[in-house]
SEGU-351035 format. One record per residue (C-alpha): residue in one letter; x, y, z. Coordinates in steps of 0.001 Angstrom, whole numbers, plus 500000, padded with zeros to 6 digits. Example, Ala and Ser with C-alpha at 12.3 -4.5 7.8 and 13.67 -1.06 7.14 Angstrom:
<recs>
A512300495500507800S513670498940507140
</recs>
This chain:
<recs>
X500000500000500000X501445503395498729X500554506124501702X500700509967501350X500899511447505120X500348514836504885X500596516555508317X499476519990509203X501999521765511877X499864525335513122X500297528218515842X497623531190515599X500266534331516354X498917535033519676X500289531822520925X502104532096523969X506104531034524051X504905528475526580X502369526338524700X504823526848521711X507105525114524109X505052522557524899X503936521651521605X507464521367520379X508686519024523161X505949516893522542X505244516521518658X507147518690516478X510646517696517565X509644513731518105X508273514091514580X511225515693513038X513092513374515031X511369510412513497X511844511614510098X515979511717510764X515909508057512225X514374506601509514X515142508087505963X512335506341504564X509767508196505831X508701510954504398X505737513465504697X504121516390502965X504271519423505321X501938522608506030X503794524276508216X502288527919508403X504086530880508438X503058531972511999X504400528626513296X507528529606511369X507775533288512976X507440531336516319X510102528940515643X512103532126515206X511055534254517394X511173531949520561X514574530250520172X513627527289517529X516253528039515192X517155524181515550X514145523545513924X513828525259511297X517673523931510455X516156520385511217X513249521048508777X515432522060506044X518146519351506484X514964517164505762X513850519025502916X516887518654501148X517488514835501610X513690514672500161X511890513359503359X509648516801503038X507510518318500495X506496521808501642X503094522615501361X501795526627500590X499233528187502578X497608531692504083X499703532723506652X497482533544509455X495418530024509048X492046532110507582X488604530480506046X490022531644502335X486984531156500963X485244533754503347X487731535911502479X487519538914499283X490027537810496675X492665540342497123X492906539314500956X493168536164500124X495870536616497714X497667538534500137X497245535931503019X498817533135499967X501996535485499868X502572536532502672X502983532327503617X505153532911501123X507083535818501755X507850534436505409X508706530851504623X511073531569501520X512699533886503831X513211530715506631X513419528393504017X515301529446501416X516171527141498630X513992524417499569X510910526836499282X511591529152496370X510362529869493684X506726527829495728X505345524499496761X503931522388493450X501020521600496249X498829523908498588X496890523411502291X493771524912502284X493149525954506441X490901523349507704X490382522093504112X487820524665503434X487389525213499541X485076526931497413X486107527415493286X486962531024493266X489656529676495952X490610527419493353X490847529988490683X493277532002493346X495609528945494191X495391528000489960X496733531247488769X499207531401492024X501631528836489909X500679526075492520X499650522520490964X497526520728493239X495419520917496443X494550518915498998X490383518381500101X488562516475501850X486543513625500531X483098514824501194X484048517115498735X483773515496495843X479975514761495947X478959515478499452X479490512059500845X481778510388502689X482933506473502102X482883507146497821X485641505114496169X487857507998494515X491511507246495553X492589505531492590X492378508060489968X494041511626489096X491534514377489725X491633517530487539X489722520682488914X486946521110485784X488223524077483844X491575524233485784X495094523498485823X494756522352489109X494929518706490468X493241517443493580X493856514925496033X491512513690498091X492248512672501270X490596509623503376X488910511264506260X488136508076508059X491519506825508078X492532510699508554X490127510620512162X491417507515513349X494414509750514866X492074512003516415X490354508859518072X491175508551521902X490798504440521105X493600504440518673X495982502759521411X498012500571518973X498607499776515281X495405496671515760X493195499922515265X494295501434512319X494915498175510363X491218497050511786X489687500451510745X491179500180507133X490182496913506774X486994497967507415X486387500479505276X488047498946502488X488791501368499739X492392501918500273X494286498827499846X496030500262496999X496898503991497681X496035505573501085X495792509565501551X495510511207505207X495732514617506176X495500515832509833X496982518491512228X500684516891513521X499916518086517144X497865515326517315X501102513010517071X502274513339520631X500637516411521766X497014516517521917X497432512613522182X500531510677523995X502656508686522841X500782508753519166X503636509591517553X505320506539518427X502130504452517219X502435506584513903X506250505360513312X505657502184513560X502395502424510779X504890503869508392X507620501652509415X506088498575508271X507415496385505475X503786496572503847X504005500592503138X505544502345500546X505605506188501683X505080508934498959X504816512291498446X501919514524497893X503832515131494052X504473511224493791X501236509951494187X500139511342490411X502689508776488735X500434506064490075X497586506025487864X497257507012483962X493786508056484375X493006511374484438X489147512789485269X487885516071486220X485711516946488848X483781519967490182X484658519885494092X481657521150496240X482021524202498435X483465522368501978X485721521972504508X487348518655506503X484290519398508772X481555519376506511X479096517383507609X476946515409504778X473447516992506839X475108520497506730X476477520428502559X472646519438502244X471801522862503933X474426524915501965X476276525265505122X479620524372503853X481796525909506650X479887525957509252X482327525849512264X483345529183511142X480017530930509526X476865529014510767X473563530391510282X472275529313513370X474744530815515459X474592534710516801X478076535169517705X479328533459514100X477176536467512728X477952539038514968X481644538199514317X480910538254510414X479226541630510672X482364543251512399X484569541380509948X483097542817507031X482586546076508371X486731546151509081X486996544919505796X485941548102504374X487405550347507094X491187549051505948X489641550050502462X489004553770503494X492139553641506125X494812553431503056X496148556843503336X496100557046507350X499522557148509288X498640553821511265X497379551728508143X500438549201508318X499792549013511868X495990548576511015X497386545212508943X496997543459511747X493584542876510102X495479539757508605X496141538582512020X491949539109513334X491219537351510093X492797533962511593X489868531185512284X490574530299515599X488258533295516708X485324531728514720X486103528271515825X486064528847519526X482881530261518919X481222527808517382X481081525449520943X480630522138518285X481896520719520395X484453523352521688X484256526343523385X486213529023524650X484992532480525239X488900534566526111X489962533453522449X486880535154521005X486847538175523097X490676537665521487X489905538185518412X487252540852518682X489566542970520361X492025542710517852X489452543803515211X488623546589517860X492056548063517602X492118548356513640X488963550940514442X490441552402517021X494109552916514851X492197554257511624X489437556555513434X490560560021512120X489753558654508610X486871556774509003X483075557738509737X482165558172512915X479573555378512561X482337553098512206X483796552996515430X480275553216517140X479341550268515267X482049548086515799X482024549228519429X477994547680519354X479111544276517925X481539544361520097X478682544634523092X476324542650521123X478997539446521513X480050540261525119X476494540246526176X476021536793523942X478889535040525732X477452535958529431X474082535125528947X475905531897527856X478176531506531047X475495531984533502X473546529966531593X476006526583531807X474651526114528519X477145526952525689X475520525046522715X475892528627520133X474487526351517222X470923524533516586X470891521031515020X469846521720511433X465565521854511185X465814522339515246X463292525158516237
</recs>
């Protein structure tokens, strides 16, 4: 069985230096360190440019070395991105675009060699695609993207690994990954290798070619000792390991496809709704549209803010555009109220930095979402009862 393992390695920028820490001691240097054990393994890397700055910034220079030394014997295929982890396809296109480069700008710089002139593949954040993204990414020089399998018609469990997938009217190829075998490392039962080989088994459609993508914390830190369960999958005789770029030499086939608006989320109930990202931008959920209303409304204050003194400083719009605020919102199932009072200060300040130039409704509105949220989240805390989003049809 041929396996692409492509991991996902991500910081927001307001991470502390002592989670950083933590996170490095317990699966980004046991990962690395797995890699330079064993030259045979090899994965294909996301590794977003925030992480990167706090590699720098906090003393991690070691890593950064280590990641190159295992670019260049081949053992990692970089991956592009948006450098503050964003919902691209919430975003307009030019911020979009300038999320894509600036990933760029701040990896070639760390990377070098090994990362100019770009990646030939891209990581959407959390997987979330619509075709205007595509379009971006397509016309960006990159070749192929990683989604999700409910992607291709809404399902999950289709049979699509063994072919070459061509984005309908684009350059660009896909590859889909297997988000069954993908969750089995987010599953607190996966205790041993029995699991995984039971699971795939199971399921049955990858006994040729096997695709997973999933976030590499979850290797060590946000489970223990996974990492060691993962080296020994990808140490066995029965595995051939290949990169993201191999993979397309397997098969001769070529089809195109028209990839539904989704993320690695998606449920099958909510693509049904036309709810495609809904962890981020739910319907149902005040906060998610309180959040969107301030979003959009900073949107066009960085739009009137260009000739202000403080507009660079205002940039930090890239950094509010992040999706951890929406995602701690969402309480499906997780929930934490100090990240999105986080992130609605930080769209706060962009008001508060462009003021002179903007109307005065501008500030007074954003300073009433602002209230509208705060008021949301403690009728939710006194409550006990932090469910923000109904069940589909629920009334």
């Amino acid at each position: 069985m041929f396996w692409v393992n492509v991991l996902h390695f991500y910081q927001p920028s307001w991470q502390t230096k002592k989670i950083v820490d933590k996170v490095v001691d317990e699966a980004y240097q046991p990962i690395l360190n797995i890699l330079e054990k064993n030259p045979y393994i090899k994965i294909t890397l996301n590794v977003s440019a925030s992480l990167v700055e706090h590699f720098n910034n906090f003393g991690y220079n070691h890593i950064l070395n280590q990641i190159k030394f295992l670019a260049e014997k081949g053992q990692i295929e970089f991956l592009g991105s948006a450098k503050y982890h964003p919902i691209l396809p919430l975003l307009p296109q030019k911020e979009a675009i300038r999320q894509i480069k600036l990933n760029e700008e701040t990896c070639s710089k760390h990377f070098g060699k090994f990362w100019q002139p770009r990646p030939y593949g891209f990581f959407l954040p959390e997987l979330a695609y619509n075709k205007k993204t595509a379009q971006i990414i397509d016309k960006l020089g990159y070749k192929y993207i990683i989604l999700d399998e409910i992607s291709y018609n809404g399902k999950i469990g289709q049979d699509i690994f063994n072919n070459n997938w061509r984005i309908d009217k684009l350059n660009l190829l896909v590859i889909f990954r297997h988000r069954i075998l993908s969750n089995v490392f987010f599953d607190k039962d996966l205790r041993d290798e029995a699991k995984f080989w039971s699971v795939l088994k199971e399921d049955g459609r990858s006994k040729n070619i096997l695709i997973t993508a999933f976030d590499g914390e979850n290797l060590g830190h946000h489970f223990k000792k996974r990492d060691e369960i993962w080296a020994k999958l990808l140490l066995n005789p029965k595995i051939k390991i290949l990169l993201g770029k191999e993979s397309f030499s397997l098969f001769k086939k070529e089809k195109t496809v028209e990839p539904l608006s989704s993320s690695w989320s998606s449920t099958e109930e909510q693509l049904q709704n036309n709810i495609p990202y809904g962890l981020w931008k739910h319907p149902e959920n005040i906060i998610h549209q309180y959040q969107w209303q301030l979003t959009e409304l900073a949107l066009k204050a960085i739009k009137l803010g260009r000739g202000n003194s403080n507009f660079k400083s205002a940039r930090l719009l890239d950094e509010a555009l992040s999706s951890d605020g929406y995602w701690w919102a969402s309480a499906n199932p997780w929930w934490n109220p100090h990240i999105v009072f986080r992130s609605v200060d930080l769209f706060l300040k962009i008001f508060t930095l462009l003021k002179k130039d903007l109307p005065v409704s501008y500030f007074n509105q954003a300073q009433t979402i602002k209230n509208k949220i705060d008021q949301e989240i403690d009728k939710c805390l006194k409550s006990g009862r932090c469910i923000m989003t109904k069940s589909i049809g629920e009334k």
